[in-house]
C-alpha positions as CSV (number, residue, x, y, z in Angstrom):
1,X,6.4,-4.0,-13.4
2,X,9.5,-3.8,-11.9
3,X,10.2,-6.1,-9.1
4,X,12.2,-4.9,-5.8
5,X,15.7,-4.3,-5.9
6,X,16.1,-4.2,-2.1
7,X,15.9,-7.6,0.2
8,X,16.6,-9.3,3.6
9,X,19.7,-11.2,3.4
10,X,18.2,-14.9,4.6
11,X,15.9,-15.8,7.3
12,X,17.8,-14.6,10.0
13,X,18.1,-11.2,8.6
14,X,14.3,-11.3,7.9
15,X,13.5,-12.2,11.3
16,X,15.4,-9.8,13.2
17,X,14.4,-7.0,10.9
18,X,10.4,-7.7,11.4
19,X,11.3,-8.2,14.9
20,X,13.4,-5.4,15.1
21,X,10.2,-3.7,13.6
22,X,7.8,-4.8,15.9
23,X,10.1,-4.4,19.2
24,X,9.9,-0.7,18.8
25,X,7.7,1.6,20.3
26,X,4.7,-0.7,20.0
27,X,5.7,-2.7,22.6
28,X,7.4,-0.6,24.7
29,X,5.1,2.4,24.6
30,X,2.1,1.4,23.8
31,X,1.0,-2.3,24.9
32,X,2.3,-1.3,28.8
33,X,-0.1,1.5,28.3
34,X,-3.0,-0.6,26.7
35,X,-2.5,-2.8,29.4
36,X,-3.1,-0.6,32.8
37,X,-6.1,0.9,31.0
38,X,-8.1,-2.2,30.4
39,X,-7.0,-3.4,34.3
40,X,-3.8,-5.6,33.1
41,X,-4.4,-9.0,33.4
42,X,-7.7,-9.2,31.9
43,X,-5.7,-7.6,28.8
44,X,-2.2,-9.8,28.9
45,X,-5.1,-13.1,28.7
46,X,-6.7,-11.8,25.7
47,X,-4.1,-10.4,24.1
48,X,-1.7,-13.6,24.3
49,X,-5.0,-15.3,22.8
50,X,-5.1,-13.2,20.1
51,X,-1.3,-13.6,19.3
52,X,-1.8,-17.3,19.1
53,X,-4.9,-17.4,16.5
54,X,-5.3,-13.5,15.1
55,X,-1.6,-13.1,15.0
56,X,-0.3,-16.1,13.5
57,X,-3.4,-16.1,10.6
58,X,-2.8,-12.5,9.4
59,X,1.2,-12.7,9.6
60,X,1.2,-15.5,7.8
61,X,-1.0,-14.0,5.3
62,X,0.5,-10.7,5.0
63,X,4.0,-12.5,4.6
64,X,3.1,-15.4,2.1
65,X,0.9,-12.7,-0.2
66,X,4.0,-10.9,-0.4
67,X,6.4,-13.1,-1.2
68,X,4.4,-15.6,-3.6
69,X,3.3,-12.2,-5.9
70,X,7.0,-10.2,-5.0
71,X,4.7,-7.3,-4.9
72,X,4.4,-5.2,-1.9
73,X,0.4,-4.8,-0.4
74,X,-0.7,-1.9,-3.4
75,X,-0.3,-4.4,-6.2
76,X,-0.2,-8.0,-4.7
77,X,-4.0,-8.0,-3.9
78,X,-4.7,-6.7,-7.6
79,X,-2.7,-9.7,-9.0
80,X,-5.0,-12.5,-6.3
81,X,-8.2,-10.7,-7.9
82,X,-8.3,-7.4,-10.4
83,X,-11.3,-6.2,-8.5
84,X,-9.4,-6.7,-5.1
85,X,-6.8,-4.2,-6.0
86,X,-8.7,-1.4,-3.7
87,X,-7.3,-3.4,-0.9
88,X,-3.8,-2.9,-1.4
89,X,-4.3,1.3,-1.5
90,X,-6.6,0.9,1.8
91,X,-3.3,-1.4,3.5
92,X,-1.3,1.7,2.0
93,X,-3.3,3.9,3.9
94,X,-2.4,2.7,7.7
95,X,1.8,3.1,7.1
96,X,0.6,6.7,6.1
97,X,-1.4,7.6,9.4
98,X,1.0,5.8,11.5
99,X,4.2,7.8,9.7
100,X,2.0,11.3,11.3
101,X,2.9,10.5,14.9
102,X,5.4,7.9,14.9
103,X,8.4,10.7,14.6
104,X,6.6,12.7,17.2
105,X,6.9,10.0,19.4
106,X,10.7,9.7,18.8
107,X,11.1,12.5,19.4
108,X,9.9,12.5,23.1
109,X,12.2,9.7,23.2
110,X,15.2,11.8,22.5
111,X,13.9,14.2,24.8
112,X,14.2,12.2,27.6
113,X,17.6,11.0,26.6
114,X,18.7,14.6,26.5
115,X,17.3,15.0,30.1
116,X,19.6,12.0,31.3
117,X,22.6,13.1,29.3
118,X,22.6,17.0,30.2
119,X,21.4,16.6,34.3
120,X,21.1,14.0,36.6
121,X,17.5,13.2,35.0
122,X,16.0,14.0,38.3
123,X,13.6,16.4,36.6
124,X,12.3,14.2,34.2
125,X,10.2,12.1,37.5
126,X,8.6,15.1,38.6
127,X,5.1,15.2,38.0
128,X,4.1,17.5,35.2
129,X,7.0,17.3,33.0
130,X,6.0,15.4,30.5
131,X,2.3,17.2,29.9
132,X,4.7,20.7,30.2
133,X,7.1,19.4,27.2
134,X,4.0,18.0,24.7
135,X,2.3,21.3,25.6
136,X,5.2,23.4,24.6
137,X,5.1,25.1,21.5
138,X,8.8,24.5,19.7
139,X,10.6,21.8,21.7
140,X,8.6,18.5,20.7
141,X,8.4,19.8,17.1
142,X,12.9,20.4,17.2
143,X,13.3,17.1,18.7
144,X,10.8,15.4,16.5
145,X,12.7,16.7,13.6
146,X,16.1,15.3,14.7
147,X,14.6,11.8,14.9
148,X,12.8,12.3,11.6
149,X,16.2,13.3,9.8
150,X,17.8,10.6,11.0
151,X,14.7,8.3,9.7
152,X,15.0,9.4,6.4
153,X,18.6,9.3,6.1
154,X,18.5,5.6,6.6
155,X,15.6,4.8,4.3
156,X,17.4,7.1,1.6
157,X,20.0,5.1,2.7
158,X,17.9,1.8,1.6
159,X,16.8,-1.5,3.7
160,X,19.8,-3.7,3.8
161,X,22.3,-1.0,4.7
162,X,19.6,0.5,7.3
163,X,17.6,-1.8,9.2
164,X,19.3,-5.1,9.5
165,X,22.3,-3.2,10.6
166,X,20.6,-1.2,13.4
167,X,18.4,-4.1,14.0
168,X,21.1,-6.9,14.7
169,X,23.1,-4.3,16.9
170,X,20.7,-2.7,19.4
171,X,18.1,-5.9,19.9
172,X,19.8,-7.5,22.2
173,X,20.9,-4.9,24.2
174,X,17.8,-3.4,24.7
175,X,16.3,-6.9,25.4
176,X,18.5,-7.1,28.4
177,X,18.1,-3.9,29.8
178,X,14.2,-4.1,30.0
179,X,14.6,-7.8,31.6
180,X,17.1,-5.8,34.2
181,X,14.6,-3.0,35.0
182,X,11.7,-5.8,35.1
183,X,13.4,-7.1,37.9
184,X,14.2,-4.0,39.9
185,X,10.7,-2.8,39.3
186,X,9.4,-5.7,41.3
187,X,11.6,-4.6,44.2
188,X,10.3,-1.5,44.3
189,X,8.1,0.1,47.2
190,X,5.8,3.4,48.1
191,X,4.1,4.7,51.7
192,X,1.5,7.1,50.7
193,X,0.9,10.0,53.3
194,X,-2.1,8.4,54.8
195,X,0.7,5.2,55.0
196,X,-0.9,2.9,52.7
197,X,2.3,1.1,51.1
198,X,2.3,-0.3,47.7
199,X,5.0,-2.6,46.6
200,X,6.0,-3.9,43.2
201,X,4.9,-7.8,43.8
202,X,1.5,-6.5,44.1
203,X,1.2,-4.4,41.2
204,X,2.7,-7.7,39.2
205,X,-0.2,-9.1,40.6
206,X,-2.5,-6.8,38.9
207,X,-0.4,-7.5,35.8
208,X,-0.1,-11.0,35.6
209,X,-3.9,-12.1,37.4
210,X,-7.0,-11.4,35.2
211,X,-9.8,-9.4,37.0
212,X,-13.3,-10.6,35.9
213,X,-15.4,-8.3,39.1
214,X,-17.7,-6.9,37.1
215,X,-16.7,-7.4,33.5
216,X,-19.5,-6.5,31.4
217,X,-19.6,-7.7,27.4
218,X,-19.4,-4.1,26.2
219,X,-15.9,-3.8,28.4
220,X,-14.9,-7.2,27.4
221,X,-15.3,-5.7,23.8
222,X,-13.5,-3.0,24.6
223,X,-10.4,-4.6,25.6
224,X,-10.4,-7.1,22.8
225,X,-10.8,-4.2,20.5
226,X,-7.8,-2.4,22.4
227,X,-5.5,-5.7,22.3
228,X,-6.3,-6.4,18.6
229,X,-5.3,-3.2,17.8
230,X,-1.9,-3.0,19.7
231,X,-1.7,-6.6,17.7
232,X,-1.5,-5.0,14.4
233,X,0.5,-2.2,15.6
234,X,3.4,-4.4,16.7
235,X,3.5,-7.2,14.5
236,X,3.2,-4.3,11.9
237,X,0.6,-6.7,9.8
238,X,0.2,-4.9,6.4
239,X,3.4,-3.5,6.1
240,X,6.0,-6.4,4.6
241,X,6.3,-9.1,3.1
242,X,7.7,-8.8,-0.5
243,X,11.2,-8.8,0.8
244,X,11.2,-12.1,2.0
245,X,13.7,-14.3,0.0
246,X,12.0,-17.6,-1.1
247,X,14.3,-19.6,0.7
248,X,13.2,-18.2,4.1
249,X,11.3,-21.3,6.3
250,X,7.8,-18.8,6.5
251,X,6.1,-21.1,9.2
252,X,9.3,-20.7,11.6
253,X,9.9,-17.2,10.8
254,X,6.7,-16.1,11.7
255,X,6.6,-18.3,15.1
256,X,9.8,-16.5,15.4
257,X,8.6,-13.3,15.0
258,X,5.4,-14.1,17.7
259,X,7.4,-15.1,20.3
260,X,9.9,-12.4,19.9
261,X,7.1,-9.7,19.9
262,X,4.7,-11.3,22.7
263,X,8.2,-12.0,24.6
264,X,9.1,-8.2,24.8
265,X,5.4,-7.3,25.2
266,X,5.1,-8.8,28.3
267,X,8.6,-8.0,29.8
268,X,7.5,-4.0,28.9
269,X,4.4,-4.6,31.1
270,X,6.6,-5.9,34.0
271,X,8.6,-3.7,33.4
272,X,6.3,-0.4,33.2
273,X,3.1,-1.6,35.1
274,X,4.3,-3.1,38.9
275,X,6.3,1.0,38.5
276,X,3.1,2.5,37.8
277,X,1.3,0.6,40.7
278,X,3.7,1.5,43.0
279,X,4.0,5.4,42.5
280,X,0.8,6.2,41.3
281,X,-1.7,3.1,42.0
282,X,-4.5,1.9,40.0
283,X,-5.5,5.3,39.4
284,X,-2.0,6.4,37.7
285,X,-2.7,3.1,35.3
286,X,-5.3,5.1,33.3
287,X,-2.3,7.7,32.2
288,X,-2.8,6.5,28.7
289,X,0.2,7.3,26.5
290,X,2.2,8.9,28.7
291,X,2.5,5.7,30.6
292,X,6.1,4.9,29.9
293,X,7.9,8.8,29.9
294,X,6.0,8.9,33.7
295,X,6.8,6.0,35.2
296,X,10.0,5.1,33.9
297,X,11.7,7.7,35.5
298,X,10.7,7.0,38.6
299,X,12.1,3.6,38.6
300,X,15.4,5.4,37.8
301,X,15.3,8.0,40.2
302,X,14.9,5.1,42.7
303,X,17.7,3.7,41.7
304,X,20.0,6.1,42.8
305,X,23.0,7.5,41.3
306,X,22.7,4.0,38.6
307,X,19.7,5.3,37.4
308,X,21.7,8.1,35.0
309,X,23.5,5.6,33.9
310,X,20.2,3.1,33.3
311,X,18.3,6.1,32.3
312,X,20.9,7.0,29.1
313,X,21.3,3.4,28.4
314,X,17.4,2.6,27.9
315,X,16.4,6.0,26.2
316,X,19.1,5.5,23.7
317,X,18.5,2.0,23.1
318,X,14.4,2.9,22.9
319,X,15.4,5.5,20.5
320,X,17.1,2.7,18.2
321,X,13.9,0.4,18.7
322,X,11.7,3.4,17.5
323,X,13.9,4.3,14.9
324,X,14.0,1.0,13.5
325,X,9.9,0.9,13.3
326,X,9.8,4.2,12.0
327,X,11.8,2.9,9.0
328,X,10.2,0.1,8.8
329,X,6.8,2.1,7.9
330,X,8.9,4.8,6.2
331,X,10.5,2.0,4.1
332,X,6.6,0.7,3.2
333,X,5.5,4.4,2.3
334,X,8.8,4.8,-0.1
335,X,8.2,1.8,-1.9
336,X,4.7,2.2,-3.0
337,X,5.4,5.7,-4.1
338,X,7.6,4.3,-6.2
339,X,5.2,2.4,-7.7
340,X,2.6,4.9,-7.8
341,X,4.6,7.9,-9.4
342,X,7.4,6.0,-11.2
343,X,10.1,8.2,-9.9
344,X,13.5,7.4,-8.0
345,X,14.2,6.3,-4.5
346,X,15.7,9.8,-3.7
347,X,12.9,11.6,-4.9
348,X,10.0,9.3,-2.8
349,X,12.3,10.1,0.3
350,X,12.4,13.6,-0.3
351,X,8.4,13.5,-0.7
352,X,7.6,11.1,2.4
353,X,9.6,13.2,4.2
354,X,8.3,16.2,3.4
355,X,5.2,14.7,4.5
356,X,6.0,12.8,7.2
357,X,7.5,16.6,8.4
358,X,4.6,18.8,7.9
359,X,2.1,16.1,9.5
360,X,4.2,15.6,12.4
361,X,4.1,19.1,13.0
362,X,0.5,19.5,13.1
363,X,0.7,16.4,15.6
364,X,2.9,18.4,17.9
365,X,0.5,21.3,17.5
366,X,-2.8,19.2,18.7
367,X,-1.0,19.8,22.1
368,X,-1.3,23.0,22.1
369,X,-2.4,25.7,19.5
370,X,-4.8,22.5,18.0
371,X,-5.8,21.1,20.7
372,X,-9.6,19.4,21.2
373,X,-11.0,16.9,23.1
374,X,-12.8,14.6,21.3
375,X,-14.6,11.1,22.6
376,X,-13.7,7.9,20.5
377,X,-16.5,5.6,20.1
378,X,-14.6,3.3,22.5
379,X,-15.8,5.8,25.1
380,X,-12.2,7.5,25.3
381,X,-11.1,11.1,25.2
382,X,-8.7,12.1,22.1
383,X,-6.4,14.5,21.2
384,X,-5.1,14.3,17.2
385,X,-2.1,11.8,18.1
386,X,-4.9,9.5,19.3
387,X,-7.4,10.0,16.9
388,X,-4.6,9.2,14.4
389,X,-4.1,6.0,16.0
390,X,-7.9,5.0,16.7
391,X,-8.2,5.0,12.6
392,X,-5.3,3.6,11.7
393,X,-5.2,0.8,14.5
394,X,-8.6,0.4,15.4
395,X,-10.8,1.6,12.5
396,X,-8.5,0.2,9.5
397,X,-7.5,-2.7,10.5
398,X,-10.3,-4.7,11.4
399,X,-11.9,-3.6,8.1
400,X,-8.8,-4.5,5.9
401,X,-8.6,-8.0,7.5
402,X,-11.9,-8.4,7.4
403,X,-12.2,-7.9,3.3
404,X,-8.9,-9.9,3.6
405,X,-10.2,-13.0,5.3
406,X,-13.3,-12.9,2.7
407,X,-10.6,-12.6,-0.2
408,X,-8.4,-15.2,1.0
409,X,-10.9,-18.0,3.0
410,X,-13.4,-17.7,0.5
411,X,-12.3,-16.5,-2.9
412,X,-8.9,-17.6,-3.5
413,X,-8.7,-20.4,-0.7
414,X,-6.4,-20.8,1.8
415,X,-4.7,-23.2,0.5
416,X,-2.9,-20.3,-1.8
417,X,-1.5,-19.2,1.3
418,X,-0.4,-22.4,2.7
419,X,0.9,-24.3,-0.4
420,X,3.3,-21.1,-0.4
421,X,4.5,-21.7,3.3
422,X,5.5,-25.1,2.4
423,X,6.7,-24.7,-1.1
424,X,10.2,-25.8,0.1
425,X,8.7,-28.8,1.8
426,X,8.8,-27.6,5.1
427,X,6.2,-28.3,7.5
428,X,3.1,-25.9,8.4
429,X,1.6,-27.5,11.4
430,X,-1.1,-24.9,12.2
431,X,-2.3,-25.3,8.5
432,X,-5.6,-26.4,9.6
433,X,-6.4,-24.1,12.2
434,X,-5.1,-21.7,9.7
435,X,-7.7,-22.9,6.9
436,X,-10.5,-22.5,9.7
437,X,-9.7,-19.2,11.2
438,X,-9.3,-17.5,8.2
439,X,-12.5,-18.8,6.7
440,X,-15.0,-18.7,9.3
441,X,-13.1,-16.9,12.8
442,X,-11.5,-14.0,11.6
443,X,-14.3,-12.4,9.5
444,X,-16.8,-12.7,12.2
445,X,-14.7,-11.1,15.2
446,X,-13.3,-8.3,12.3
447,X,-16.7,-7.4,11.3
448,X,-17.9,-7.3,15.2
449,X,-14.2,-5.4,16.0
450,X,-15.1,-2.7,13.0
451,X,-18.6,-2.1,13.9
452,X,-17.2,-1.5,17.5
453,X,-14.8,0.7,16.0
454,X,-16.9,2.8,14.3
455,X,-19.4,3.1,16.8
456,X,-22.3,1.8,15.2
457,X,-22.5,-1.6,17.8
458,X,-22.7,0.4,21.5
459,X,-20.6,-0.9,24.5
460,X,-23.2,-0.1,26.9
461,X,-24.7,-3.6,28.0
């Protein structure tokens, strides 16, 4: 078998990669939208629980499995146990749903970009112009193809040229700019025409304080299912790990990695949700994935004649982040086919692409021409994007970690997984909690999160 030719240069180079992987759109796009669905604070509680037991036990997994076997996910389970192999083509499967939309989504980053570059951007916080652009028949799928060029050029391009140089560049700039517009958002304030006024402490409120008035334990279900799912999506569990360099501290780089992700996480909320509050109140916070492209420009417009400026600054910087996690699950999708088909670099980017292309299309399309409404066993309403995501994030995940916490608690051990962390003598000093969680938490809340998922255990008590 041939190993990988491709690899982070050190631990700094792997941590700002993942990281670079994680702070793309899943943070930015999707948790702030999470968030204001399931009520915010209720969410940030459970989700920062989850980052601190869920997150740590499958990172660590994913990224000791794939450096101890130097296999990426299709072959490293096969080589833990020969009837486990099944596994690594069911990881395989969630980089290939998530590559469907992930371009489309780019591209209604560039979109907005273009707004804030061509015009003043004013049109772009009207109500109704996002929902006219996803509805229209040829712009989403144009701009979705720019981004999805640029994707594959630097995957054909390979990983240490590509992401650690994008990665090391636009991080901290975009980290920055989001902590700026957290700040402004909380200065923000509305008068409604009936002259109720709505200011941006008290949607930080709503962000920050857990609501438990009339939490029922088919909602609290809900929203762990919801913030275990935007916890695989962002820490992009199942998609490294074999080009970690066996000198990289694991234990550090992973804390590393959680605190980077959870960091940006929550200074997106801030950042998106007191906004939301203020312009459209608590009934604007059920927008779903529009979230971000509404609000957001909004803040700018309120900012005046800065806000151009602010506006092309954070678009462009978003469209790095996004880029950068579209790679990053571009990257995963390349390599396997390798593997599969035994053919060349070139000639897997040519194929993912020309998949990732025709897919994406059809993504666009479920706005218009394909559009259905379809109700998720979680109760909400879907159109394809969504329904992508619900079985990639919700549906797959908890399944694979589930057979993944049976493999590794109870058939291998854990202490496969943390004999590797510390194989340079450093210290792992979660290993304990790891050795419990992965043997007798995880499965238990996986296999309760799947049948959730799939709708066989009902929300309605």
């Amino acid at each position: 078998m041939k190993k990988k030719e491709h690899g982070f240069s050190g631990s700094i180079g792997f941590v700002l990669a993942a990281a670079g992987s994680a702070v793309g759109v899943g943070n930015i796009w999707r948790f702030p939208y999470l968030c204001a669905k399931d009520g915010g604070g209720l969410f940030l509680l459970v989700y920062l629980v989850l980052v601190l037991t869920f997150g740590f036990v499958l990172l660590t997994t994913d990224v000791a499995i794939g450096r101890k076997t130097k296999l990426n996910a299709l072959n490293a389970y096969g080589t833990l146990r020969k009837k486990w192999k099944f596994l690594g083509y069911l990881t395989f499967l969630v980089p290939t749903l998530i590559m469907t939309y992930y371009s489309v989504i780019g591209g209604w980053i560039l979109k907005y970009l273009s707004a804030y570059v061509v015009s003043s951007g004013n049109e772009a916080a009207q109500d109704g112009y996002f929902t006219s652009f996803i509805t229209a028949p040829v712009a989403p799928i144009v701009f979705m193809l720019i981004f999805l060029a640029f994707t594959a050029w630097v995957v054909y391009c390979g990983v240490e040229k590509g992401i650690e140089r994008f990665s090391r560049i636009i991080m901290p700039g975009l980290l920055l700019l989001i902590i700026g517009i957290s700040i402004f958002s909380l200065t923000l304030s509305h008068t409604d025409s009936d002259g109720t006024v709505r200011t941006g402490l008290q949607g930080l409120a709503i962000y920050l304080l857990p609501d438990f008035h009339g939490l029922t334990f088919g909602r609290f279900l809900n929203v762990l299912l919801d913030a275990m799912s935007q916890l695989f999506f962002s820490l992009s569990v199942s998609m490294g790990g074999s080009y970690v360099k066996d000198d990289v501290n694991l234990s550090q780089a992973t804390n590393q990695i959680e605190l980077f992700d959870t960091g940006v996480a929550f200074l997106s909320g801030m950042m998106i949700i007191p906004a939301v509050f203020v312009f459209l109140g608590t009934e604007g916070m059920a927008s779903g994935p529009s979230l971000t492209f509404i609000s957001l420009p909004k803040v700018f417009e309120a900012m005046g004649g800065l806000g151009r400026i602010i506006g092309i600054a954070f678009f462009l910087m978003l469209a790095f982040a996004a880029l950068t996690s579209c790679v990053s699950v571009m990257e995963t999708l390349v390599a396997n086919c390798m593997e599969i088909f035994h053919k060349t670099r070139q000639q897997m980017c040519i194929m993912v692409g020309i998949y990732s292309l025709v897919t994406a299309i059809l993504i666009c399309l479920g706005y218009n021409v394909l559009y259905f409404d379809l109700t998720l066993p979680n109760g909400t309403s879907a159109q394809l994007l969504d329904l992508m995501d619900y079985i990639s994030n919700s549906f797959l995940m908890p399944f694979i970690s589930l057979l993944t916490s049976i493999l590794i608690g109870w058939i291998v051990g854990p202490k496969w997984i943390t004999d590797e962390v510390v194989k340079n003598g450093e210290s792992f000093l979660r290993a304990g909690l790891y050795s419990f969680m992965i043997r007798y938490v995880v499965p238990v809340i996986m296999l309760v999160l799947f049948l959730v998922s799939t709708g066989f255990m009902k929300l309605n008590f």
